[in-house]
Every structure is written in C-alpha cells, then in structure tokens.
N, C-alpha and C positions, 0 to 999 in steps of 0.2 A: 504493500500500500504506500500510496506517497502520500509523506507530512505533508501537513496544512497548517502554515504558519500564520496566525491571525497578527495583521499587522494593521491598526489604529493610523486612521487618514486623518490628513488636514482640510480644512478650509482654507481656500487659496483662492488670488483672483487673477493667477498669474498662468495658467494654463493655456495652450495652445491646443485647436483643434475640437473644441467642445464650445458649447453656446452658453454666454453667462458665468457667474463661479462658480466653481468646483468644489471636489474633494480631493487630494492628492496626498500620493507616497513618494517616495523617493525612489526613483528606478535603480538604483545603485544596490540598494536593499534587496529587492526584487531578483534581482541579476543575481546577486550571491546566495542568495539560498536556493536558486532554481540550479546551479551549477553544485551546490551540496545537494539534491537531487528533492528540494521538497518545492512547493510550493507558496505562494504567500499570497493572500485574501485580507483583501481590504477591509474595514469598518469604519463606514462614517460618524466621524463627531457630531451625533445629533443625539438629543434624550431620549429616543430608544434605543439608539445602542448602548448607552449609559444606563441603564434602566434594565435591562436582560445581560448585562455584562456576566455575569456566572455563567448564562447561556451559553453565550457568544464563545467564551473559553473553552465550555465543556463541549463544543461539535469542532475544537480542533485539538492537533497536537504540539503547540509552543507557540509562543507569544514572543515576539520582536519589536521592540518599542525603540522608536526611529529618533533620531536628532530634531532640533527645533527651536522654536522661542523659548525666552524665558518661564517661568514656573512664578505664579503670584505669592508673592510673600507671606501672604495671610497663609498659606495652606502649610506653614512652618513657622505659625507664632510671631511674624515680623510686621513691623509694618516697610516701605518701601522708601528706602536713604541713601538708594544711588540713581542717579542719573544716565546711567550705561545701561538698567534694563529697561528694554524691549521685546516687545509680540506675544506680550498676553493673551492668549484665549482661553475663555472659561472653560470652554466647551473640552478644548485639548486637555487642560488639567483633568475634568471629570472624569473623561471617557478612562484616559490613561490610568490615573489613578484605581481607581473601579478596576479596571482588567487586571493589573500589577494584583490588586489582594484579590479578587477570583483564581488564579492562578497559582498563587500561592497558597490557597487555600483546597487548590483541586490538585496539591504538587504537576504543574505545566514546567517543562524546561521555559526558561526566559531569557534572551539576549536584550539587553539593555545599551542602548547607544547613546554618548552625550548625553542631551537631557535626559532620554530615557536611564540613566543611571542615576542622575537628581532625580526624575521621578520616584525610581524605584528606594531613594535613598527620603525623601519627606515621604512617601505613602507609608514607610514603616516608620515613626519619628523621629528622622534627621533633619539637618537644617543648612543652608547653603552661603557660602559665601556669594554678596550680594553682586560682588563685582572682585576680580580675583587683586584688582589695584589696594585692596584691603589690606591683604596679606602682602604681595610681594612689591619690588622696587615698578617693576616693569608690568601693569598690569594686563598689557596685550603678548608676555609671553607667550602665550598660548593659543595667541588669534590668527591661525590661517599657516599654519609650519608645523614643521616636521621636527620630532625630539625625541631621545631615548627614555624610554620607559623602562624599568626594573620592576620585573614578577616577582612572586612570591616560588618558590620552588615546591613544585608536587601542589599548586592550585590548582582547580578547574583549570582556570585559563594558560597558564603555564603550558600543565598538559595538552592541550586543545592545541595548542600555538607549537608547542615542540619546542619552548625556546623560554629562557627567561628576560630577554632583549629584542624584541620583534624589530626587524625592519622598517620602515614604513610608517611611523604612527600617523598620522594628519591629526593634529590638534587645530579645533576650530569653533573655542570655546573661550566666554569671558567670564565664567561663575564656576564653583568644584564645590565641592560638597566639603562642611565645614563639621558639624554635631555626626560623628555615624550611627546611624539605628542600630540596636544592639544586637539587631537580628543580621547582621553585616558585619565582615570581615575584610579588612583592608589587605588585598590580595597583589597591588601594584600602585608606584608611586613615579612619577618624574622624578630628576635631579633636585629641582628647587620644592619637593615634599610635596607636592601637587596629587592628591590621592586620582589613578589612573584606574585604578582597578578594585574589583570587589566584588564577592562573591555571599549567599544566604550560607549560613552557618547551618543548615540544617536541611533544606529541602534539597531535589534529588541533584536538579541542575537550572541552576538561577545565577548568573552572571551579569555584569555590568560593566562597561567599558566607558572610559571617558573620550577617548580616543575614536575617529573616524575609518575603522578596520574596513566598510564598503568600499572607500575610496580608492584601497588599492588594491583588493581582491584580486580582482583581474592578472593582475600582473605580478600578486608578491604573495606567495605558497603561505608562508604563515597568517599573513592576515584571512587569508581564503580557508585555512584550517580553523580557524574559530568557529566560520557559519559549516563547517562540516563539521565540528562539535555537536553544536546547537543541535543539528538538525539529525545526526545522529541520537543523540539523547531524543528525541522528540519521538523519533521514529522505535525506539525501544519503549 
C-alpha cells in the first residue's frame, strides 16, 4: 500500500493557473515524499478540516507539517514585541495545531518543517523566540543560507540522515524555539546553539526539523533520507 501523507494547505493568493485564491503546498514537499515512495494529500485551512482533525489523521499514514509564516504569540502565552513577525493566519495555527495532537494522540509518524517544528514545539507547551535578533548578534543568521548542523548521535534523525552533519541545511528562518515542551528532546543544534532538531521522547516516530531538508532532496542523499525515514515509519 502506499503512505498517504496528510499535508495541511495554505491560503494563498499567489497561485498560478487557478481562478481566485487558493489553497496551497509547497511542491518541494510533495516531490520528496513521492520519490520516498508515498504520497501527500492536501487539507485545507478551513473549520472543517479543523473541526474532524482526529478524522482527517486517522484515514492516513503521517502527517508533514510544511514551512511558513509566523505562529501568533498568544498561542504560547506572549503577547507580540517584535517587529520582524509576519503572516499570521489563524486558520494555519488551528488546523496545524489540531493535527500535530490528533497525531500524537493516534501515535502518526510526523515530519515537522520550520514552522512546522515551532508548531509542533507550542502545540505541546513551548515557546518561541520572537525574533532570533533576541538571542544572537546577527539576527538574520539564519535567513536564506546554508550552515552546519550537529545531531544528536543514535537520534531519529541522525539515523534517518546516516550522518551526524548533513550537507545541505537551507536555513530560512527568523524565530527557533526558545521554552522546549517537555514532551521534546533536543536532538540537533547549529554552531551558534540554534536548536535545529528534535524529536517526541516517547511516540513511535515524530520528528522536527528546523532546517529546509525539501530544498535539497533532489540532489543531496541525506536530506532525501529523512523523507525516506518518515515515510518508511508511516508505511510500517
């Protein structure tokens, strides 16, 4: 049987080839998990998907929660005191959120991208750094470049990747996760302490990247091993 990876759409109004706004994934996602041999199914941000979210999890096999805007600060006890966030959607929080604990709660493997790792990292109660200029000198470190990451040895991901230094990272991210949920384990960090990685301390296969591993699937074995992970796990 091939996995069916339920992967959480945006609203967007930026689409080509369709009448009006949309909903949209990011084809990049799409591409790597078809090439680990499963599939990936959309779900739009609307309050029925948010509303049957248990459902929705339970007629597939792993959940992939893609990159994106920022995360509202209410939804981790803040209020909002930076200037640098942008592209709030409600809609995105719910849905996201909602599927991360169905999931968890029906043990789903889960790859978690960017946001999708803050998601996964407040939907269990952590909390985010608001802008990464907080913590470091440089706070676009991390916006739009390539930087070594250090795994955790004998992690999920480690294992998945075959490597404790992957190639390729694309970081293209202005916020990291700050508070970790205690249901989380810090499984990889940047140089400058930048938590890159993380994994659920208890369920079977739940993952979290901070890192853009789509981006270079295509063309770099270890990033491409991760969604053959995922999608392994899913399909067991």
């Amino acid at each position: 049987m091939t996995p069916i990876i339920l992967l959480p759409g945006k609203l967007t109004t930026e689409s080509k080839g369709v009448r009006g706004d949309s909903y949209s994934t990011g084809r990049l996602y799409s591409d790597a998990i078809a090439s680990a041999g499963g599939v990936a199914l959309q779900v739009p941000p609307v309050a029925q998907s948010i509303n049957t979210a248990s459902d929705l999890v339970a007629r597939c096999d792993g959940v992939l929660i893609q990159g994106g805007g920022d995360i509202d600060p209410k939804l981790y006890g803040e209020k909002q005191h930076s200037d640098k966030i942008y592209g709030i959607v409600k809609e995105h929080d719910e849905l996201e959120i909602a599927i991360v604990h169905a999931a968890i709660q029906q043990n789903k493997p889960v790859l978690a991208i960017c946001r999708g790792m803050q998601i996964l990292n407040v939907a269990l109660g952590g909390t985010l750094y608001q802008d990464l200029g907080e913590v470091l000198a440089d706070g676009e470190a991390h916006w739009n470049t390539y930087h070594e990451i250090l795994l955790t040895a004998n992690s999920r991901v480690a294992i998945a990747m075959s490597t404790t230094s992957p190639n390729r990272s694309h970081s293209f991210h202005h916020q990291a996760l700050n508070k970790i949920a205690d249901d989380l384990a810090v499984t990889g960090r940047a140089l400058d302490g930048t938590v890159e990685a993380v994994e659920h301390k208890s369920a079977k296969w739940i993952v979290g990247v901070q890192w853009h591993p789509e981006d270079d699937a295509a063309i770099e074995p270890e990033q491409q091993n991760l969604f053959a992970a995922f999608v392994k796990a899913a399909k067991n």
